[in-house]
Backbone atoms as SQL, in Angstrom:
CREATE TABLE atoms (id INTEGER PRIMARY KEY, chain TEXT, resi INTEGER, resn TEXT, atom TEXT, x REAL, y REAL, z REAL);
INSERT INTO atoms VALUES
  (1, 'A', 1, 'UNK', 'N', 243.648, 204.632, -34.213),
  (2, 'A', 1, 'UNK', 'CA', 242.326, 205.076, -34.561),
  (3, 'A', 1, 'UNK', 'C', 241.389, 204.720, -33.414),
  (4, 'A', 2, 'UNK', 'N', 240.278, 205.706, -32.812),
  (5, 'A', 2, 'UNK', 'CA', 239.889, 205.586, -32.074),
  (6, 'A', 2, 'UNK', 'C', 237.834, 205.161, -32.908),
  (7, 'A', 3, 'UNK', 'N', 237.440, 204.532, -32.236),
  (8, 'A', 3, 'UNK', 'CA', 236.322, 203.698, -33.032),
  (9, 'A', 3, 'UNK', 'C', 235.263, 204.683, -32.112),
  (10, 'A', 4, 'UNK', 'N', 234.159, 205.163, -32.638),
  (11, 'A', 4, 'UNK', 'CA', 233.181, 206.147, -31.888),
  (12, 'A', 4, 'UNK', 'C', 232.158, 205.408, -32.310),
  (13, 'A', 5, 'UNK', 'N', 231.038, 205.399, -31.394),
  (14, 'A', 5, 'UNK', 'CA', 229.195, 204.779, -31.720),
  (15, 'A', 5, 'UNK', 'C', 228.691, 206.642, -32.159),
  (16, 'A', 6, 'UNK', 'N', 227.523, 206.198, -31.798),
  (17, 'A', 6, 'UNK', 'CA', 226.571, 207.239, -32.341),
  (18, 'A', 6, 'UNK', 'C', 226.568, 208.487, -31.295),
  (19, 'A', 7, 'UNK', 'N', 226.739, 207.738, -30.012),
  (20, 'A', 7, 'UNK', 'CA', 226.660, 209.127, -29.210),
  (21, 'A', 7, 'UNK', 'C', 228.468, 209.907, -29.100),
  (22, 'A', 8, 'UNK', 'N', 229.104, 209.684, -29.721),
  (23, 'A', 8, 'UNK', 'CA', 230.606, 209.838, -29.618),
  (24, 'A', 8, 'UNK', 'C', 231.254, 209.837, -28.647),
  (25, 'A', 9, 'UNK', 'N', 230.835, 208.265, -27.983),
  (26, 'A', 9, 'UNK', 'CA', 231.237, 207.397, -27.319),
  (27, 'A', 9, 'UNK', 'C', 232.538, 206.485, -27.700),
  (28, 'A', 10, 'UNK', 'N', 233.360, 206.044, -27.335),
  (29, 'A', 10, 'UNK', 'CA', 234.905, 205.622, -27.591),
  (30, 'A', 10, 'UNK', 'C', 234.256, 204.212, -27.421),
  (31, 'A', 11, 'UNK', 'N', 234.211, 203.209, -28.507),
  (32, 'A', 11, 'UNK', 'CA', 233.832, 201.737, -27.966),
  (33, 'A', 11, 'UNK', 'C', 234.919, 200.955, -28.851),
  (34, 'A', 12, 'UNK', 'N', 236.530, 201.629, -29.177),
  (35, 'A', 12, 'UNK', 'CA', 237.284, 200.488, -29.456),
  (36, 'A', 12, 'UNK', 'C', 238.023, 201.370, -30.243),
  (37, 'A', 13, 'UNK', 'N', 239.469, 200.555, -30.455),
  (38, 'A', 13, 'UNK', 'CA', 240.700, 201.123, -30.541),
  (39, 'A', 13, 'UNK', 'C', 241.387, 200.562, -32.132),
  (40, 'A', 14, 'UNK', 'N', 241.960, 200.627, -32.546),
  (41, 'A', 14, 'UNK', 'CA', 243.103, 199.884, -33.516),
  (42, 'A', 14, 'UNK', 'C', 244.292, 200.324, -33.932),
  (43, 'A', 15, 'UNK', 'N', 245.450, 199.958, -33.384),
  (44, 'A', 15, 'UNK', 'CA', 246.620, 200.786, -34.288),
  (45, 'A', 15, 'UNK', 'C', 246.594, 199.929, -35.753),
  (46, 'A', 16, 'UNK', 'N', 246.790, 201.401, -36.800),
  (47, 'A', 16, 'UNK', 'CA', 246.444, 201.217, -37.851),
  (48, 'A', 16, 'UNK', 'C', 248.073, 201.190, -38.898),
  (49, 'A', 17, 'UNK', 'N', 249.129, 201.961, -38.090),
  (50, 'A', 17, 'UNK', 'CA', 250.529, 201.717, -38.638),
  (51, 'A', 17, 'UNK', 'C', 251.216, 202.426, -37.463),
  (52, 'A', 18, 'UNK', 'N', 252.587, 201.477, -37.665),
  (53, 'A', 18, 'UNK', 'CA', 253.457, 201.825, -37.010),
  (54, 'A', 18, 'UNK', 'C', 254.721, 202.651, -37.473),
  (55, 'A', 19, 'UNK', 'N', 255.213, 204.100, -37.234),
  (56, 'A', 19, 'UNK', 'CA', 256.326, 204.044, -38.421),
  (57, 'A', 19, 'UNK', 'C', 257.665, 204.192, -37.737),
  (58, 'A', 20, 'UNK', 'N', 258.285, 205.248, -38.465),
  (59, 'A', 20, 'UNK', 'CA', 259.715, 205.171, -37.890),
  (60, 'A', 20, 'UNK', 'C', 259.729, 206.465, -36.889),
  (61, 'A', 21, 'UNK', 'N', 261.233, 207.190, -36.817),
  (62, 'A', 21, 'UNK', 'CA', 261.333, 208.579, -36.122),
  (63, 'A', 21, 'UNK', 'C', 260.922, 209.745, -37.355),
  (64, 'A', 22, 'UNK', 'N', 260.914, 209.149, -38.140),
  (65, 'A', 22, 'UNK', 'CA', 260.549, 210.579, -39.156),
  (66, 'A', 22, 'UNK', 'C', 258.962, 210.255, -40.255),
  (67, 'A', 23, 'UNK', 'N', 258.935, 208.786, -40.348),
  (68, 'A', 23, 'UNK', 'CA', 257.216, 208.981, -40.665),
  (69, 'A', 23, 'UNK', 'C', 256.640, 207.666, -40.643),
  (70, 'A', 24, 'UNK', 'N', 255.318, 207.911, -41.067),
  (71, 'A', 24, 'UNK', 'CA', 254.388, 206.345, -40.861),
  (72, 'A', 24, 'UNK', 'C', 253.226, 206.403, -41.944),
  (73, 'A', 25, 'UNK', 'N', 252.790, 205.440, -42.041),
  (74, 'A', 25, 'UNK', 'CA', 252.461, 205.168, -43.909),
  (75, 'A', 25, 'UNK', 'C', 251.123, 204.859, -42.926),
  (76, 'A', 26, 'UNK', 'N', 250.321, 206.172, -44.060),
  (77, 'A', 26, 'UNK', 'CA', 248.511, 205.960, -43.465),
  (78, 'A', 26, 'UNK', 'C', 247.662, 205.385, -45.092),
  (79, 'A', 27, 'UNK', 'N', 246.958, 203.991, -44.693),
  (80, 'A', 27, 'UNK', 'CA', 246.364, 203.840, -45.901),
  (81, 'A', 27, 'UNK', 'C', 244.829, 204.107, -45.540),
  (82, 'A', 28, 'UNK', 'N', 244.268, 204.992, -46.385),
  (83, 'A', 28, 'UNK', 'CA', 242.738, 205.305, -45.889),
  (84, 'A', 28, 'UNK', 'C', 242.171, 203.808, -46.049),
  (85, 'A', 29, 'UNK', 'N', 242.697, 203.243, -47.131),
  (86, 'A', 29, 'UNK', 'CA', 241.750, 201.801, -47.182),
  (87, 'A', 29, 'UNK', 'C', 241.860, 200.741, -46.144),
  (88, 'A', 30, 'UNK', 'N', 242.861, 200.713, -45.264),
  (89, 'A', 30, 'UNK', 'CA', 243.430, 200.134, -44.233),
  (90, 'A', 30, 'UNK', 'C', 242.285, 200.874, -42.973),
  (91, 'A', 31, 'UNK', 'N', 242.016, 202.071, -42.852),
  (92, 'A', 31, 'UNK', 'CA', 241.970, 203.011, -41.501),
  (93, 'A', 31, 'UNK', 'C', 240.115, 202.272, -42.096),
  (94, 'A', 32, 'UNK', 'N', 239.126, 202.433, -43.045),
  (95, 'A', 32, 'UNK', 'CA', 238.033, 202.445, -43.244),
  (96, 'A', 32, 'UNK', 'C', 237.744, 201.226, -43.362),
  (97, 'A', 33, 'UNK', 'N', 238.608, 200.603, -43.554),
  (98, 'A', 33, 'UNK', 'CA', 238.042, 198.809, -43.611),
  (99, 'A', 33, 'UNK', 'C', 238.407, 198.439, -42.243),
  (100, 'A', 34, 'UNK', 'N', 238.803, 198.914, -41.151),
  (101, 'A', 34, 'UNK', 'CA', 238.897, 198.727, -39.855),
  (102, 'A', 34, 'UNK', 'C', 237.912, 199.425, -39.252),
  (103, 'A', 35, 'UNK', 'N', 237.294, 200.054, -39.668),
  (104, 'A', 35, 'UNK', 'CA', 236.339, 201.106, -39.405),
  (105, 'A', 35, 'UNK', 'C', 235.116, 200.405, -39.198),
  (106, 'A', 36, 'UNK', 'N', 234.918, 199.817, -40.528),
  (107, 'A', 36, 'UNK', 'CA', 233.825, 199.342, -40.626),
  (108, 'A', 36, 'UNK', 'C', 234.021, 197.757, -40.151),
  (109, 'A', 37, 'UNK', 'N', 234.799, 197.069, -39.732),
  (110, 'A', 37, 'UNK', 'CA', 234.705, 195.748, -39.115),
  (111, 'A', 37, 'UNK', 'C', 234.535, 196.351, -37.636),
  (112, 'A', 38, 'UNK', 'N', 235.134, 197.621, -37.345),
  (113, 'A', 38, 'UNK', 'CA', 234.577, 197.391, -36.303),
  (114, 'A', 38, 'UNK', 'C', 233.240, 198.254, -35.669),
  (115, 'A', 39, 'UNK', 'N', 232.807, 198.419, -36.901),
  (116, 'A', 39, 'UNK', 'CA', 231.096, 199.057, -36.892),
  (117, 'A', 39, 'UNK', 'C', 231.333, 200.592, -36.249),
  (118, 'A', 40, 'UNK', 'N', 232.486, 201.109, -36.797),
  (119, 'A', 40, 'UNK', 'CA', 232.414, 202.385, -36.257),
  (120, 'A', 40, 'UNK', 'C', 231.477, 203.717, -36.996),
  (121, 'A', 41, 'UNK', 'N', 230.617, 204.304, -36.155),
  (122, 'A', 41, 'UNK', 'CA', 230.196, 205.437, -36.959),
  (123, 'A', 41, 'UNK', 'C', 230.705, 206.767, -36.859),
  (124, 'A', 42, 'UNK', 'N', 232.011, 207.035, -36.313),
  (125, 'A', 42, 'UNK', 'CA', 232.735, 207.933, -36.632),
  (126, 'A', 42, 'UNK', 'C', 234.375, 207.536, -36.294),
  (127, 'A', 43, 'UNK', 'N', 235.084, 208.096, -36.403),
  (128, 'A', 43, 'UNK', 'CA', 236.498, 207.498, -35.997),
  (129, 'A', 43, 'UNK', 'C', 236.974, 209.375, -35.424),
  (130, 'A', 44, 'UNK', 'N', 238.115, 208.816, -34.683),
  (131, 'A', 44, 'UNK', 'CA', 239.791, 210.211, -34.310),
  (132, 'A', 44, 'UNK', 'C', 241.052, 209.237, -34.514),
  (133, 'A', 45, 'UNK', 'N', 241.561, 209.453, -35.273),
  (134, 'A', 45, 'UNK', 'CA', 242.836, 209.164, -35.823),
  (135, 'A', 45, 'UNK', 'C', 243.740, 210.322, -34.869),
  (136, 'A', 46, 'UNK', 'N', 244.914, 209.500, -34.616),
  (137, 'A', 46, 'UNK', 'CA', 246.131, 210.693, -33.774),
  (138, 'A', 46, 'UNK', 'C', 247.239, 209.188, -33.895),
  (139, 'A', 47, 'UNK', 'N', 248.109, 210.580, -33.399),
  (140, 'A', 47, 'UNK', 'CA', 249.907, 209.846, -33.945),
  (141, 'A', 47, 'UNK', 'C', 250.576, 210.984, -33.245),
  (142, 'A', 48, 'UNK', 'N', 251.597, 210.185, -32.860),
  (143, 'A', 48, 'UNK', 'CA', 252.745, 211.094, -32.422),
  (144, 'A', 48, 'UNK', 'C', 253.584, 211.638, -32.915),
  (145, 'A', 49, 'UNK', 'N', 254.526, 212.730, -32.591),
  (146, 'A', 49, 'UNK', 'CA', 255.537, 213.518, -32.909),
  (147, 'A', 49, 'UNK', 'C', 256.376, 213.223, -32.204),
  (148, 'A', 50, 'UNK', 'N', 257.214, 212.228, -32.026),
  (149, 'A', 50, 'UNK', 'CA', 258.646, 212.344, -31.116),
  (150, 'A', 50, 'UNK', 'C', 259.514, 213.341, -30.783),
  (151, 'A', 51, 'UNK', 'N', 259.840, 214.136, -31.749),
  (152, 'A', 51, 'UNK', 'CA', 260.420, 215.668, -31.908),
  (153, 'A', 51, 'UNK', 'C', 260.288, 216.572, -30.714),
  (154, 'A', 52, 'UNK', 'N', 258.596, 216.400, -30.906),
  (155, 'A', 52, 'UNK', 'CA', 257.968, 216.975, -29.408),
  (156, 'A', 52, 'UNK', 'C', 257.140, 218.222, -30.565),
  (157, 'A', 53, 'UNK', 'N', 257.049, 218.646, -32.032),
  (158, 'A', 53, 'UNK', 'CA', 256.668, 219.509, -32.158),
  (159, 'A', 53, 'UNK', 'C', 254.631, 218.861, -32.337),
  (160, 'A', 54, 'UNK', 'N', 254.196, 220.478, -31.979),
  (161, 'A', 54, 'UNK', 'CA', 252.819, 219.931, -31.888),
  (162, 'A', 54, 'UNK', 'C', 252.341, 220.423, -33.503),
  (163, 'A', 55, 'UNK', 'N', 252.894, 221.124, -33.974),
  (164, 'A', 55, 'UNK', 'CA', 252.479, 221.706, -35.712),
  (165, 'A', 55, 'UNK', 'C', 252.602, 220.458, -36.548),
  (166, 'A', 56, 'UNK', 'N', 251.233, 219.869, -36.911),
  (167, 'A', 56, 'UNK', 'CA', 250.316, 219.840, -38.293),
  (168, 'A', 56, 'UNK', 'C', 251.774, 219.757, -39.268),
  (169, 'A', 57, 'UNK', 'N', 252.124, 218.558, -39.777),
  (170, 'A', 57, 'UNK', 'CA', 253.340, 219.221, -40.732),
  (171, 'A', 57, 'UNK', 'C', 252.248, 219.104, -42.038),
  (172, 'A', 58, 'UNK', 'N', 252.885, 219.071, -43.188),
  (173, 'A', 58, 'UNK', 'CA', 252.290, 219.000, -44.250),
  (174, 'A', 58, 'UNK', 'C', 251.776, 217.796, -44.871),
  (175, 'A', 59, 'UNK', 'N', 252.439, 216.505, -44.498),
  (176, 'A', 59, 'UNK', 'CA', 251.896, 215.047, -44.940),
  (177, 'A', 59, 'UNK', 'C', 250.580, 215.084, -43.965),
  (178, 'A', 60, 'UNK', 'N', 251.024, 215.230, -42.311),
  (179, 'A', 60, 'UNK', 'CA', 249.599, 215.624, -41.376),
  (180, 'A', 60, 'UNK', 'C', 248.395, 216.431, -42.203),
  (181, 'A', 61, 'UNK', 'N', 248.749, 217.063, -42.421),
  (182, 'A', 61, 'UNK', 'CA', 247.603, 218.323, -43.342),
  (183, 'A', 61, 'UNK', 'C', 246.721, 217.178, -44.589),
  (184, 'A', 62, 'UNK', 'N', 247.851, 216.304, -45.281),
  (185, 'A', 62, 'UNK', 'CA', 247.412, 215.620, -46.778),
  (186, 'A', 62, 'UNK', 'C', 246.975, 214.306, -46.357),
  (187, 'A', 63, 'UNK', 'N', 247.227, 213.925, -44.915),
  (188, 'A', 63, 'UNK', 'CA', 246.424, 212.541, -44.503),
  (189, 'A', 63, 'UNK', 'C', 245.059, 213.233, -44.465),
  (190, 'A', 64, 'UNK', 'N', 245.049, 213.913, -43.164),
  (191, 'A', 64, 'UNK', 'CA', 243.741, 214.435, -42.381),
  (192, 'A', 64, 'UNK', 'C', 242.929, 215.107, -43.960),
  (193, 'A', 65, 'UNK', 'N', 243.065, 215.316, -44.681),
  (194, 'A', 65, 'UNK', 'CA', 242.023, 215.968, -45.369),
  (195, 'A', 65, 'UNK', 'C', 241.607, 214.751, -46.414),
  (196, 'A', 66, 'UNK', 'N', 242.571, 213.709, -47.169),
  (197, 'A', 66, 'UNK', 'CA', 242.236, 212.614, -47.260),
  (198, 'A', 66, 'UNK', 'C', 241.481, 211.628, -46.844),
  (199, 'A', 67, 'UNK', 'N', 241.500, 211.685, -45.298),
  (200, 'A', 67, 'UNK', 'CA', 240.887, 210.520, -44.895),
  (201, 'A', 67, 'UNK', 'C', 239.632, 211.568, -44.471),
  (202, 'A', 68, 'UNK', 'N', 238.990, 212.406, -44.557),
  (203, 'A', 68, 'UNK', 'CA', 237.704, 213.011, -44.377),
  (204, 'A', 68, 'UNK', 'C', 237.291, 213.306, -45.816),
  (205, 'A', 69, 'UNK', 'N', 237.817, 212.957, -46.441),
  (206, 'A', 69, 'UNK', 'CA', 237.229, 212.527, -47.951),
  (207, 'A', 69, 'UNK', 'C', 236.344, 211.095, -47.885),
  (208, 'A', 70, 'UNK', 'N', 237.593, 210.359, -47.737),
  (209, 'A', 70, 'UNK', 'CA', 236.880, 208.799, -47.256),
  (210, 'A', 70, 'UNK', 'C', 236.343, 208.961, -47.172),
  (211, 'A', 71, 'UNK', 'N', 235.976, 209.333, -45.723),
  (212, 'A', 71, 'UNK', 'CA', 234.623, 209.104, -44.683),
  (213, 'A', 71, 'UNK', 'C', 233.735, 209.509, -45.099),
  (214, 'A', 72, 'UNK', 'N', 233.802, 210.717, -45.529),
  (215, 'A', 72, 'UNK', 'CA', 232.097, 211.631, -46.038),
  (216, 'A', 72, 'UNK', 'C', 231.942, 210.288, -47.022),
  (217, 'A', 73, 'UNK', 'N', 232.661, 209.542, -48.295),
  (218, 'A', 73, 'UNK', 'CA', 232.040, 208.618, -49.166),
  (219, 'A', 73, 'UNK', 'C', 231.169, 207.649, -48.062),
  (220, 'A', 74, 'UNK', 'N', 232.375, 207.082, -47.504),
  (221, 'A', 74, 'UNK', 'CA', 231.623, 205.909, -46.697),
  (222, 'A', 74, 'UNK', 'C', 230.611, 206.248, -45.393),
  (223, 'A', 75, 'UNK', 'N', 230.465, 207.307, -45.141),
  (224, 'A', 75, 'UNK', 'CA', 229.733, 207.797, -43.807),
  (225, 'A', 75, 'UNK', 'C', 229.787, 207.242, -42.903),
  (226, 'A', 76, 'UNK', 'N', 231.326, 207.808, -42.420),
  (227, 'A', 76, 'UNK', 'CA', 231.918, 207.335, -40.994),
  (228, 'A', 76, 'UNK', 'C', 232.601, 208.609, -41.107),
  (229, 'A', 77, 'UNK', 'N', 231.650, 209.724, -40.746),
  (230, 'A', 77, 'UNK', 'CA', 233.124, 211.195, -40.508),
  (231, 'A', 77, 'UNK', 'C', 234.554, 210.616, -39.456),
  (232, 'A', 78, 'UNK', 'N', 235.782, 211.784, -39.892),
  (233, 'A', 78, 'UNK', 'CA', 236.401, 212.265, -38.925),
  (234, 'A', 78, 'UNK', 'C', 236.077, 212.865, -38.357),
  (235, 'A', 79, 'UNK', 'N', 236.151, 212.713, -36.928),
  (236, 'A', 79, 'UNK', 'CA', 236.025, 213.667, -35.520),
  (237, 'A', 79, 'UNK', 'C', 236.788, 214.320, -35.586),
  (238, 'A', 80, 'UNK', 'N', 238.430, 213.812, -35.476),
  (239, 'A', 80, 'UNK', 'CA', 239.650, 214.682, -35.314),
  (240, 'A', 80, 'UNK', 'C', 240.736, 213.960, -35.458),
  (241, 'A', 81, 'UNK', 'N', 241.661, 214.931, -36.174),
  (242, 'A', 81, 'UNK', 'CA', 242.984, 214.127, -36.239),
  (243, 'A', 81, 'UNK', 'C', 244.150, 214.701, -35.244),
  (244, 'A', 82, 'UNK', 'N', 244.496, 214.096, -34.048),
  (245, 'A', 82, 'UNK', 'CA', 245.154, 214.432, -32.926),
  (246, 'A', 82, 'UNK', 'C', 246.507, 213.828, -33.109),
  (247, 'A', 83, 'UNK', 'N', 247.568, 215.301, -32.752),
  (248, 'A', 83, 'UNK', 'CA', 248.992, 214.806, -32.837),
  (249, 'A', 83, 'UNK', 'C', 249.219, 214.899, -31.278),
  (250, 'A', 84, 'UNK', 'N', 250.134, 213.652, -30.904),
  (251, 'A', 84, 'UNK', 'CA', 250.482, 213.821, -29.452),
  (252, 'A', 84, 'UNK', 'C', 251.960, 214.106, -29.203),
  (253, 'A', 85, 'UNK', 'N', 252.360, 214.557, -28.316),
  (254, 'A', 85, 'UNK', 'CA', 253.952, 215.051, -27.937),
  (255, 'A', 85, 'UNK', 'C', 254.356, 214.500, -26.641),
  (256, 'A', 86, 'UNK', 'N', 255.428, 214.810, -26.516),
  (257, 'A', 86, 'UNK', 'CA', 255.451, 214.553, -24.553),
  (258, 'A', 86, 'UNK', 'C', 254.862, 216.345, -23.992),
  (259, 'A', 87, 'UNK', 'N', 255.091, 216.939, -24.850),
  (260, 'A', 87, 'UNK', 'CA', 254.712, 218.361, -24.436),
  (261, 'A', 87, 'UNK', 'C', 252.863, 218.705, -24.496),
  (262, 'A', 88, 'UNK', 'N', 252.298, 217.868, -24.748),
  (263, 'A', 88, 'UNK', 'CA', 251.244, 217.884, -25.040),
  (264, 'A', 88, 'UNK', 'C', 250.444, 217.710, -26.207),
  (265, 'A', 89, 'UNK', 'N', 248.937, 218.499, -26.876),
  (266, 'A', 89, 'UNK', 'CA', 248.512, 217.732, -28.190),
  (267, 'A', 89, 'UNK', 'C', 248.357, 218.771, -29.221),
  (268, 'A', 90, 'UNK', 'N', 247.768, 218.146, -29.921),
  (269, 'A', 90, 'UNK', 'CA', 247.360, 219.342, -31.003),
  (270, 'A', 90, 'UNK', 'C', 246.094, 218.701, -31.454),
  (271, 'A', 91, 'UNK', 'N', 244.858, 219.440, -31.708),
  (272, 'A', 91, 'UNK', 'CA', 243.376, 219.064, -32.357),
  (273, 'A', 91, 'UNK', 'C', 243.681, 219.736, -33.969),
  (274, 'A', 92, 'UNK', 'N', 244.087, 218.683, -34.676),
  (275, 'A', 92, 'UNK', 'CA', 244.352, 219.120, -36.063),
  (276, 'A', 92, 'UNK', 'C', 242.845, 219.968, -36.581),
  (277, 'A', 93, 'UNK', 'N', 241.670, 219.322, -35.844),
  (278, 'A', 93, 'UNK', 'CA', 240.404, 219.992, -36.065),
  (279, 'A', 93, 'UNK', 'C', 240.532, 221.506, -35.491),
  (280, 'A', 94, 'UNK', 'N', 240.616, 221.294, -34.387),
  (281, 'A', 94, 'UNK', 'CA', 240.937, 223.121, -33.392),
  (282, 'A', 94, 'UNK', 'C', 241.396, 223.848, -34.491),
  (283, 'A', 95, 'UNK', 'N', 242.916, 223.498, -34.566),
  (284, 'A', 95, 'UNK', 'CA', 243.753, 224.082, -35.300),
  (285, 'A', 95, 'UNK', 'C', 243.598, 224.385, -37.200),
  (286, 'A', 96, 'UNK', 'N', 242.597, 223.982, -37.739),
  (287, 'A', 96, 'UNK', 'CA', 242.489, 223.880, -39.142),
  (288, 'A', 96, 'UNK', 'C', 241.008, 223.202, -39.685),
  (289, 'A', 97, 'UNK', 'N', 239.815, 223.764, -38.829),
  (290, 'A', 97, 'UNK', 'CA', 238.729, 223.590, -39.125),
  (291, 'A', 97, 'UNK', 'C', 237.984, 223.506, -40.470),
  (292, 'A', 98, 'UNK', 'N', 239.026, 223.976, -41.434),
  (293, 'A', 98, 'UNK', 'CA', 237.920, 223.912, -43.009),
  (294, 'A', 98, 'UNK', 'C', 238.966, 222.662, -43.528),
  (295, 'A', 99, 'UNK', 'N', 239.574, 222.082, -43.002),
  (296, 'A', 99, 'UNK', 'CA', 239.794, 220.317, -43.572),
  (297, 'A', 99, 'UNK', 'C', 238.860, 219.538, -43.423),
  (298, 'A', 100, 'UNK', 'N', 237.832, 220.015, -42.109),
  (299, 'A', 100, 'UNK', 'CA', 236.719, 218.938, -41.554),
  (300, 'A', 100, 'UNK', 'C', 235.657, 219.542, -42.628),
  (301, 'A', 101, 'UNK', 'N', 235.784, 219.729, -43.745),
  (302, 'A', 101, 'UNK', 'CA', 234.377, 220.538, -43.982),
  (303, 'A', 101, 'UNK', 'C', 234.160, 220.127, -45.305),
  (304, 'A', 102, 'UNK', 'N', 233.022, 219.204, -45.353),
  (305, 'A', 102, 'UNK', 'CA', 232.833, 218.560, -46.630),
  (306, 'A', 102, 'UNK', 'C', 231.513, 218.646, -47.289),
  (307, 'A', 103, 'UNK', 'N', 231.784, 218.478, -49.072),
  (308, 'A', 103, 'UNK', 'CA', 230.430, 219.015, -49.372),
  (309, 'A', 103, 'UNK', 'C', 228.981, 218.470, -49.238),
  (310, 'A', 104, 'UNK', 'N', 227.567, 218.555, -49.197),
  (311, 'A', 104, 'UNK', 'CA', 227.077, 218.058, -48.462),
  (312, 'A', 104, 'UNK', 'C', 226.436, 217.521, -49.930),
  (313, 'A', 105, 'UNK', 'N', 226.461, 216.201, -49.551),
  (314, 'A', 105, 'UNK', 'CA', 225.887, 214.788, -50.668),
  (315, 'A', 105, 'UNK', 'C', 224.633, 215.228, -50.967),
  (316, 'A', 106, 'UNK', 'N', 223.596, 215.589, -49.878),
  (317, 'A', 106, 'UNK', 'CA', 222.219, 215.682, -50.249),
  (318, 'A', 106, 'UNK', 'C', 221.437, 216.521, -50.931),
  (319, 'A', 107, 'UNK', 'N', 222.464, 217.104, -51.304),
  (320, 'A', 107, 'UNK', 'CA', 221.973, 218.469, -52.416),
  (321, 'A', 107, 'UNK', 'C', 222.406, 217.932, -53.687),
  (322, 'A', 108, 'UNK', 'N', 221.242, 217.710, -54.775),
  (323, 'A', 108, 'UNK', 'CA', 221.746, 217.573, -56.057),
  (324, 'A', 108, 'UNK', 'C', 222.680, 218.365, -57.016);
């Protein structure tokens, strides 16, 4: 997890789990209580694919829309959830823009 200030500036890091060759256990309560110790006002979460594939699988799809649930509660958006490869990345945001899209609190 990458820790962002206000200007979405990078001011600090945390690996949040480590997993195996086939998966890794994301706890939003783990990723937001690191969040907020470390005073982040936005976060980018990314993880690798060993495989090498850059496609979003489907647990990818049910984290990333999960943990931008979180955030809109606690107001620390996701920026982006980035998969990395040796072949290069994927912007789970680029690629699947209405996961980032949450309803807006300030309307009764």
């Amino acid at each position: 997890m990458l820790v962002l200030n206000q200007a979405h500036e990078v001011t600090g890091y945390k690996l949040i789990s480590s997993g195996s060759q086939c998966a890794s256990l994301i706890d939003s309560k783990v990723v937001f209580r690191n969040a907020l110790l470390l005073g982040a006002r936005s976060i980018i979460v990314a993880h690798n694919h060993p495989g090498g594939s850059r496609t979003a699988s489907a647990p990818d799809v049910a984290v990333t829309r999960k943990l931008v649930q979180a955030g809109a509660i606690v107001d620390i958006p996701v920026v982006d959830h980035i998969i990395y490869t040796s072949k290069g990345y994927t912007s789970i945001r680029e690629a699947m823009p209405h996961l980032f899209e949450t309803p807006d609190r300030t309307q009764p």
